[in-house]
C-alpha positions as CSV (number, residue, x, y, z in Angstrom):
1,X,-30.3,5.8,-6.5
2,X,-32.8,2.4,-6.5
3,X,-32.7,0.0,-3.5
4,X,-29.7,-2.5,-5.4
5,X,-27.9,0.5,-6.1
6,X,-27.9,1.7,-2.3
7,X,-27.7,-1.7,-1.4
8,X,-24.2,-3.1,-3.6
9,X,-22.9,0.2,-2.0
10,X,-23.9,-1.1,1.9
11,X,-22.5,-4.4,1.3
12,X,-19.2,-2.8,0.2
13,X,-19.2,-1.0,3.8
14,X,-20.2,-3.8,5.6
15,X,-17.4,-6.1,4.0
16,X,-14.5,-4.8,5.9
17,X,-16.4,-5.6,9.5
18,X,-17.1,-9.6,8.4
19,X,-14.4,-11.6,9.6
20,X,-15.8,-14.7,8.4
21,X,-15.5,-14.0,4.7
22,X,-17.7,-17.1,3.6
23,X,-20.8,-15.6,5.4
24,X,-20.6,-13.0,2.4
25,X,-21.8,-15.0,-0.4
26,X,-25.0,-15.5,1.0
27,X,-26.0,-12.0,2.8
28,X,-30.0,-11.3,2.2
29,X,-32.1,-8.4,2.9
30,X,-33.0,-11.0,5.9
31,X,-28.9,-10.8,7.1
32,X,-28.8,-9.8,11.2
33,X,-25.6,-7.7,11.2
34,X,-24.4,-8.6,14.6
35,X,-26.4,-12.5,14.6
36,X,-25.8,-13.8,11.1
37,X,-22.7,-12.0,9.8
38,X,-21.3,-11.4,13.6
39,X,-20.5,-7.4,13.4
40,X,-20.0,-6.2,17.1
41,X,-21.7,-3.0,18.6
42,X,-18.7,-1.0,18.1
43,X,-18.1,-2.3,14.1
44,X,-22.0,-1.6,14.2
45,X,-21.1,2.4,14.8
46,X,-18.3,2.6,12.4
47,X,-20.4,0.9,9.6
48,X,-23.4,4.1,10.3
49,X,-20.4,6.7,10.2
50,X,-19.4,5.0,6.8
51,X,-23.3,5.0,5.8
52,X,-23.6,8.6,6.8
53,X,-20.4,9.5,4.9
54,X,-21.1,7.4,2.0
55,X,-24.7,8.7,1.3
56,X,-24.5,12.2,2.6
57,X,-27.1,11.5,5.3
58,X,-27.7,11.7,9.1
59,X,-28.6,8.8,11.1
60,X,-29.9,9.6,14.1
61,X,-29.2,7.8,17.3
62,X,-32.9,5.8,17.2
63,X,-32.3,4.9,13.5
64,X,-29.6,3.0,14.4
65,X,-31.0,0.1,17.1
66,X,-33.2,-0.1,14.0
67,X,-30.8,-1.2,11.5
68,X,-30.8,-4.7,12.6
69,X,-30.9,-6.6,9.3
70,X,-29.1,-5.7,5.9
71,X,-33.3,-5.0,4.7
72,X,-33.7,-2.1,7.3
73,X,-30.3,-0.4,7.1
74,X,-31.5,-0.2,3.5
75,X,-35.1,0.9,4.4
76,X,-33.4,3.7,6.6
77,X,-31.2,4.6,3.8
78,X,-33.9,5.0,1.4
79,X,-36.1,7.1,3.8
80,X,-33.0,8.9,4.7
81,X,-32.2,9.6,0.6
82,X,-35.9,10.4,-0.3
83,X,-36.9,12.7,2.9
């Protein structure tokens, strides 16, 4: 799976946690989850139980203060795939 394959798949888990829909249209690698498209801590959980599901991977509990931005959910995704 390439990086827009894992990451067209991440933006479909994240959707259901944006309330303000508009936001969606212009989610970049750059994207805060919790500053730009306002996810809260607890969404922020759910959405790495959905990743983990999803992709058949464990996050660990230091991965996840990492995944920050939409680019380094994806970069721990892709490590998480290829290891």
């Amino acid at each position: 799976m390439n990086r827009e394959e894992i990451k067209v798949e991440l933006l479909k888990i994240i959707d259901p946690y944006i309330d303000e829909k508009e936001v969606t249209t212009s989610i970049s690698e750059q994207s805060d989850l919790i500053n730009d498209l306002n996810i809260n801590s607890a969404h922020l959980v759910d959405i790495v139980l959905d990743i983990e599901e999803k992709f058949d991977i464990m996050i660990e509990d230091d991965f996840i203060g990492k995944m920050d931005t939409v680019g380094n959910a994806l970069d721990i995704i892709e490590e998480k795939l290829n290891g």
